[in-house]
Backbone as CSV, one residue per row, in Angstrom:
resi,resn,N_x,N_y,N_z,CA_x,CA_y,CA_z,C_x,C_y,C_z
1,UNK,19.852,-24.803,-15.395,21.197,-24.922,-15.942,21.684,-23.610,-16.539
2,UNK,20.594,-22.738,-16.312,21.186,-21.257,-17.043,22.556,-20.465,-15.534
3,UNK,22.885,-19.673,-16.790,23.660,-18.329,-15.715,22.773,-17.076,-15.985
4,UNK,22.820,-16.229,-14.535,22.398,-14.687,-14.577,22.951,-14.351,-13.715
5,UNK,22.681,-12.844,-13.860,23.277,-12.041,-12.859,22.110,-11.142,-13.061
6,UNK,21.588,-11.208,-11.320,20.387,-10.742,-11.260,21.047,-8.918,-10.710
7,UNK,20.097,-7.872,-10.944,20.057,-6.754,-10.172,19.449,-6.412,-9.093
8,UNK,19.631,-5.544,-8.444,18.559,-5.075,-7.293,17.362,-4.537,-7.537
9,UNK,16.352,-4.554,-6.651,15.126,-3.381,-7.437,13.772,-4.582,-6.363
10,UNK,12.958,-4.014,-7.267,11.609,-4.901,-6.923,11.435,-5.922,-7.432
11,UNK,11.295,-7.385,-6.767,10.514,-8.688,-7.147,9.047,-9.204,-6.775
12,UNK,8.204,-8.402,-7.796,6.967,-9.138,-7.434,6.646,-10.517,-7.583
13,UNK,6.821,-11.374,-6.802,6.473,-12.981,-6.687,7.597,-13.677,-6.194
14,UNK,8.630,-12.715,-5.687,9.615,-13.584,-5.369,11.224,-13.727,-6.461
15,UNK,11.499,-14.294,-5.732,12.723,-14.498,-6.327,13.135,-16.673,-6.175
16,UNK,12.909,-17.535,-7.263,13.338,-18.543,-6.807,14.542,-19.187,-7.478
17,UNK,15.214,-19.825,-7.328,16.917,-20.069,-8.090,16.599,-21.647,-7.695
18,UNK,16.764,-22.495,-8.873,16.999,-23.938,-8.626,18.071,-24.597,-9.439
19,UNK,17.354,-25.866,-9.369,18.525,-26.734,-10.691,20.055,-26.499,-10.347
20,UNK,20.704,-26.406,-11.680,22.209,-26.158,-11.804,22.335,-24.764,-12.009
21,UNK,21.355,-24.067,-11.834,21.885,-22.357,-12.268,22.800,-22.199,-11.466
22,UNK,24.162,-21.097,-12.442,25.087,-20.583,-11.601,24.729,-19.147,-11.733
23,UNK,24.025,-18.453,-10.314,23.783,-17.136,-10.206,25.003,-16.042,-9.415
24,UNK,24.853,-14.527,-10.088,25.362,-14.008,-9.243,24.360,-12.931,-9.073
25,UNK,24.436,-12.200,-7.769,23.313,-11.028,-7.675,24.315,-10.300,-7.028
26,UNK,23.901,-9.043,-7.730,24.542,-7.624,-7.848,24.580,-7.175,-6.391
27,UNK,25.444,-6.218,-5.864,25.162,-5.736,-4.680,24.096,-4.928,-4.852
28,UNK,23.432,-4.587,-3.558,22.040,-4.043,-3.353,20.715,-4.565,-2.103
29,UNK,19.659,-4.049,-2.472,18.593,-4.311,-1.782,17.859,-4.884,-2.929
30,UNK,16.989,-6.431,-2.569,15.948,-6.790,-3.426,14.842,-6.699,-2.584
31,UNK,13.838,-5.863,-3.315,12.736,-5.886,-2.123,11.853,-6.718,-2.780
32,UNK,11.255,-7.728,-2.216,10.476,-9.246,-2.648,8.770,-8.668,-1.998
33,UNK,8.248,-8.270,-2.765,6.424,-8.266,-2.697,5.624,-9.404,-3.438
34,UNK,5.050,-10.172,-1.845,4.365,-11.278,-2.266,5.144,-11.983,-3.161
35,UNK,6.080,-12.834,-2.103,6.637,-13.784,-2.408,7.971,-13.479,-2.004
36,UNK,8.576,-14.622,-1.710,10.049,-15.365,-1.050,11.042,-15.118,-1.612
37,UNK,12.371,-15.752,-0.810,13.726,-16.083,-1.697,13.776,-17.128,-1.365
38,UNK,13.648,-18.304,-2.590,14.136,-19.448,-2.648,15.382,-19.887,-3.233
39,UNK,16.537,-20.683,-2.514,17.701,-21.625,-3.255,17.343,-22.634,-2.747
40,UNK,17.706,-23.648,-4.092,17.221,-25.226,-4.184,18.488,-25.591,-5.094
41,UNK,18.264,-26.770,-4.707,19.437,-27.770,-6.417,20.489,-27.561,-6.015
42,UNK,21.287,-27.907,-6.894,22.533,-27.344,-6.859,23.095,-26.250,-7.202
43,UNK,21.823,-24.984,-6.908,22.339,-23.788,-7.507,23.711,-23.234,-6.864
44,UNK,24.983,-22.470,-8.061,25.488,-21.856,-7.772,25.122,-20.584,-7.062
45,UNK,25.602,-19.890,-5.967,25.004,-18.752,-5.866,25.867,-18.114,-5.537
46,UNK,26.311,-16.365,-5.703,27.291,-15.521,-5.269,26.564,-14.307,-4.878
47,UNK,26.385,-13.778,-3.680,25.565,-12.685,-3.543,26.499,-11.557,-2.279
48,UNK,27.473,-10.913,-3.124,28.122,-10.026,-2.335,27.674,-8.688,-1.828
49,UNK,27.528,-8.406,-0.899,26.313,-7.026,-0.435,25.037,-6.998,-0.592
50,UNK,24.322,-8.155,-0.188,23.187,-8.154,-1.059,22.187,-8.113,0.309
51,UNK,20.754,-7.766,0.036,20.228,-7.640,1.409,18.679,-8.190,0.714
52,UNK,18.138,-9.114,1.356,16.497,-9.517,0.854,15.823,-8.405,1.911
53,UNK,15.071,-8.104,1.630,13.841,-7.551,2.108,12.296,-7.811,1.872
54,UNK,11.845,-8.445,2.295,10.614,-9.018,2.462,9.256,-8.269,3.044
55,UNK,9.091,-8.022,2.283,7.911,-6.666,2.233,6.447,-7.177,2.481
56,UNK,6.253,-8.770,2.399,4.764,-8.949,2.603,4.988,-10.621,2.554
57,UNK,3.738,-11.650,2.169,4.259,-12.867,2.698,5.072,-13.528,1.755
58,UNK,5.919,-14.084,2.371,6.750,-14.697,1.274,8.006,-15.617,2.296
59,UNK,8.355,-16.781,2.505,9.768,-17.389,3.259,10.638,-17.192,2.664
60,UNK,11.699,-17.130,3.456,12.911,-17.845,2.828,13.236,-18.672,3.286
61,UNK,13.725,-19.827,2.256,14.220,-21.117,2.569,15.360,-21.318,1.453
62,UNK,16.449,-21.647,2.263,17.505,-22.146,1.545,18.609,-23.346,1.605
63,UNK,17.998,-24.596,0.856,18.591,-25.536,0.764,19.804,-25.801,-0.031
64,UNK,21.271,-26.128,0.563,22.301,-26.201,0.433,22.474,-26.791,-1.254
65,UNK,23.439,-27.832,-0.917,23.398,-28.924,-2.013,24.270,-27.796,-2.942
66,UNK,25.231,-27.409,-3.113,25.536,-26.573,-3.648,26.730,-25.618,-3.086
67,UNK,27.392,-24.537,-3.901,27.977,-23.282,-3.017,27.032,-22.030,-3.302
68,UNK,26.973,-21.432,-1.848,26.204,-20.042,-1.588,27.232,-19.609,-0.949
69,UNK,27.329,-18.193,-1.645,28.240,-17.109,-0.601,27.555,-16.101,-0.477
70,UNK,26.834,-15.688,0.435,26.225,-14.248,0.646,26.590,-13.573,2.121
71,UNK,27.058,-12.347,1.357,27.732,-11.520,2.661,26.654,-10.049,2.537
72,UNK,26.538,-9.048,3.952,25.399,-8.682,3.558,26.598,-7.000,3.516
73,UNK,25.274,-5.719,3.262,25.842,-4.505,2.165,26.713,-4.139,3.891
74,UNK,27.829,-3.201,3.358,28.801,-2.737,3.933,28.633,-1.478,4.599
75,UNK,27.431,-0.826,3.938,26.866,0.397,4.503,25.690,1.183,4.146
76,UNK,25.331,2.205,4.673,23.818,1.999,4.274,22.412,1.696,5.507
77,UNK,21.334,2.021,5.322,20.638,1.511,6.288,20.391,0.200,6.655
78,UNK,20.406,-0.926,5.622,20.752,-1.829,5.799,22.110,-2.584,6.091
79,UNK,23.062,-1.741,6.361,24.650,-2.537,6.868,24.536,-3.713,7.493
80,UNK,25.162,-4.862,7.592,25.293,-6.249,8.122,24.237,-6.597,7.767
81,UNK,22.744,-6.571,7.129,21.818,-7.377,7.537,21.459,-8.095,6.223
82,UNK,21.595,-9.258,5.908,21.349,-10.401,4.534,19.815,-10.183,4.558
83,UNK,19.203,-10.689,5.383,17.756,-10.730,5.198,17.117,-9.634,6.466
84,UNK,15.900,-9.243,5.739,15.340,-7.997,6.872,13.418,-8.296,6.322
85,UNK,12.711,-9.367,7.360,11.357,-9.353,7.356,10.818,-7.820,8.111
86,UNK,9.808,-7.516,6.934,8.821,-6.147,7.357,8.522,-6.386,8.744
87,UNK,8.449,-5.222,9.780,7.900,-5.285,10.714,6.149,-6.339,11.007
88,UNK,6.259,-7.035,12.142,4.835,-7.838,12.247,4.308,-8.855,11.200
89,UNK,5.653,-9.159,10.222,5.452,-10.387,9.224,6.053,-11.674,10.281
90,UNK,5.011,-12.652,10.094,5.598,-13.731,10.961,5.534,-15.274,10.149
91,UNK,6.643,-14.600,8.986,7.197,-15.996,7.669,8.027,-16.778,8.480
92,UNK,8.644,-17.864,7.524,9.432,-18.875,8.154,11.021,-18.496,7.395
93,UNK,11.910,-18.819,8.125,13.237,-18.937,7.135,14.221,-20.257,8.014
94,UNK,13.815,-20.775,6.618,15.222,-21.914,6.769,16.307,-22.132,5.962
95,UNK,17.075,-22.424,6.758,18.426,-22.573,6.287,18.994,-23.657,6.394
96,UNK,19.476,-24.736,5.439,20.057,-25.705,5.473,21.383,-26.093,4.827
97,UNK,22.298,-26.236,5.263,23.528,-26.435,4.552,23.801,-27.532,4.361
98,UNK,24.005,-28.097,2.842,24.380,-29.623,2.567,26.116,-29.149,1.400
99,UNK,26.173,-28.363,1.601,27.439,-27.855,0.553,28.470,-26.973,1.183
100,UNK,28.728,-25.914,0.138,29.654,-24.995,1.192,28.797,-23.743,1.051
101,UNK,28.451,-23.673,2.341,27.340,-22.852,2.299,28.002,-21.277,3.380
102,UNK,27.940,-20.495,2.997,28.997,-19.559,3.686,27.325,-18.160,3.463
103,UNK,27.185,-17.963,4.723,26.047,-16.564,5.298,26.431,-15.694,6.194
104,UNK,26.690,-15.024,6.207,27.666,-14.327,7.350,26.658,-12.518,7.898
105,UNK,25.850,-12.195,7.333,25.027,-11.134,7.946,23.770,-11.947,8.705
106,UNK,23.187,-10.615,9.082,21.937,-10.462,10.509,20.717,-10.900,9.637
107,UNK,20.480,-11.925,10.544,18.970,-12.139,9.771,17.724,-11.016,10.996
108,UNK,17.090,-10.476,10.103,16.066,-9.831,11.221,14.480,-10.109,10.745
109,UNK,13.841,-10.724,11.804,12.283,-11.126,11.527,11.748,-11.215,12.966
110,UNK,11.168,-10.338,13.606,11.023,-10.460,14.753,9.676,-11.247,14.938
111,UNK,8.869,-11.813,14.324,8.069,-12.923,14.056,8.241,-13.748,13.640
112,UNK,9.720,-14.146,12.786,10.029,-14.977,11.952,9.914,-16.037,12.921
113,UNK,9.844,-17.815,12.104,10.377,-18.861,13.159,11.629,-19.190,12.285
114,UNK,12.811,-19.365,12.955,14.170,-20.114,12.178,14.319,-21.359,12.139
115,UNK,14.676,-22.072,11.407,15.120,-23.540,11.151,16.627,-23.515,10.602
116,UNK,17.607,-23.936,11.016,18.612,-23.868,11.067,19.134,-25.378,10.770
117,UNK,19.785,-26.010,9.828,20.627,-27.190,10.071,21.706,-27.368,8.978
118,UNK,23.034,-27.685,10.031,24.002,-27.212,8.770,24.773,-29.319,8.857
119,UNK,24.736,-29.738,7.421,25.564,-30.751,7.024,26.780,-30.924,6.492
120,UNK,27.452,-29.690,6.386,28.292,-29.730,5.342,29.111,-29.389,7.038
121,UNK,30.258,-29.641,6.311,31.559,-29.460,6.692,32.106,-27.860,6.977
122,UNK,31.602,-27.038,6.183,32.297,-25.330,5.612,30.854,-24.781,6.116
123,UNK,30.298,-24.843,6.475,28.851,-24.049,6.644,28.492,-23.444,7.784
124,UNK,28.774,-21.709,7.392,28.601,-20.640,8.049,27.028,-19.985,8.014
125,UNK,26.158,-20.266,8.890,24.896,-19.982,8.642,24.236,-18.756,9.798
126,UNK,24.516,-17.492,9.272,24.320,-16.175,9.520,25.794,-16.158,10.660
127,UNK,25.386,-14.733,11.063,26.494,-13.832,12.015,25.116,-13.787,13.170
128,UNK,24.071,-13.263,12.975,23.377,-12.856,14.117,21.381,-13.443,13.549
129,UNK,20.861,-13.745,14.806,19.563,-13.828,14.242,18.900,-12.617,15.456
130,UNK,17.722,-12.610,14.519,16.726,-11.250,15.666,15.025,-11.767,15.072
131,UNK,14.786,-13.070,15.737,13.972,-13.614,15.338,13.141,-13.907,16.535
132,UNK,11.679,-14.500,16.451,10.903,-15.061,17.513,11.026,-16.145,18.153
133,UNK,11.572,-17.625,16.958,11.760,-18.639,17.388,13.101,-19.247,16.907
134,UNK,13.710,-20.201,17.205,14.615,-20.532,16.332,14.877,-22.396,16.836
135,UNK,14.928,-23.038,15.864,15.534,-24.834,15.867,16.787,-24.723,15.143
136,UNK,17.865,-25.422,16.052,18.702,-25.689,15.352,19.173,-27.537,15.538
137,UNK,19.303,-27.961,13.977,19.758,-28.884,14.133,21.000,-29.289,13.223
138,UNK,21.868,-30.884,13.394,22.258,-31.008,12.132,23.972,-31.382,12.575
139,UNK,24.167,-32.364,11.473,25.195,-33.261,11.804,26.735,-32.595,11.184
140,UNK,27.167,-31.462,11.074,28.059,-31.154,10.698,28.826,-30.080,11.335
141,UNK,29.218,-29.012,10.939,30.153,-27.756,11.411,28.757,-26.928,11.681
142,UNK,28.100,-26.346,12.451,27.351,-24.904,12.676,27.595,-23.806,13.344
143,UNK,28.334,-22.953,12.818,28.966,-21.784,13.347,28.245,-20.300,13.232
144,UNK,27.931,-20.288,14.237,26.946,-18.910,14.181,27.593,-17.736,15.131
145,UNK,28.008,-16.504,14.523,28.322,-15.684,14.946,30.260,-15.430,14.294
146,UNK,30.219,-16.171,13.254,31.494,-16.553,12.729,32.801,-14.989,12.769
147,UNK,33.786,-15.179,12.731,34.663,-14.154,12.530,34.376,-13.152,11.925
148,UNK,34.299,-13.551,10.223,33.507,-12.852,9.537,32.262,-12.084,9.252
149,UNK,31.582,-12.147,10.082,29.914,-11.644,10.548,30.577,-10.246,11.229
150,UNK,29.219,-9.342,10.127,29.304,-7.931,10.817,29.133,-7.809,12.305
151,UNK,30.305,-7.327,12.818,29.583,-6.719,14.532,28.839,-5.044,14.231
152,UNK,28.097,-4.958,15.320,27.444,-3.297,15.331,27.951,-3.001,16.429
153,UNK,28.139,-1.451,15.997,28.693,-0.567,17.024,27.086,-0.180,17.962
154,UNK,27.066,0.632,19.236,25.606,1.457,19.508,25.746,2.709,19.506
155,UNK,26.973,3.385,18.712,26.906,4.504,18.332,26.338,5.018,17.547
């Protein structure tokens, strides 16, 4: 039930957000050693430019039930990409939308497996995946590759 506003930097163990917290996280890179990004509950979440980086084992899983807005950094080596698994990490990331769940950057895990299922009505779940496996399921709106999702140039 708390509020924060988290910064960028290093998370050793992860990063997990539940309950009623209403979070916002700063633009940036969080680099997560040993250990995940978890949303659960009905957390609020606002994460404008924000990019996970997953440096060793750790999932992400993010269950709706709630509003999430995360759009990923604008420029930078990481441009378009929300989440970026270390090379030859082969975690899981799921994504589930039961709220208004709005994701609009590149997920990249080229081992990752994806789980995908959107319920809500408003639920934008990534722009691009660059993953090994991917399931998608789920009884509502699932729009992948949305308007809003960074395109890349190959210049």
């Amino acid at each position: 039930n708390d509020t924060a506003v988290l910064q960028p930097g290093v998370y050793s163990g992860g990063i997990d957000l539940s309950g009623n917290a209403v979070v916002t996280m700063e633009p940036g890179v969080y680099y997560l050693d040993d250990g995940g990004f978890s949303i659960s509950g009905n957390a609020d979440v606002q994460a404008d430019g924000v990019m996970i980086y997953i440096a060793s084992s750790g999932e992400v899983r993010i269950n709706g039930n709630g509003e999430i807005d995360w759009t990923p950094p604008d420029s930078g080596t990481y441009e378009g990409f929300c989440v970026f698994y270390e090379r030859g990490l082969s975690e899981e990331f799921h994504l589930s939308g039961n709220g208004d769940m709005q994701v609009t950057g590149a997920i990249y895990g080229t081992g990752a497996e994806a789980n995908l299922s959107g319920n809500g009505s408003a639920d934008t779940l990534g722009g691009c995946y660059i993953v090994d496996t991917m399931e998608i399921t789920g009884n509502g709106d699932l729009i992948l590759g949305h308007d809003d999702a960074r395109h890349f140039d190959s210049e």
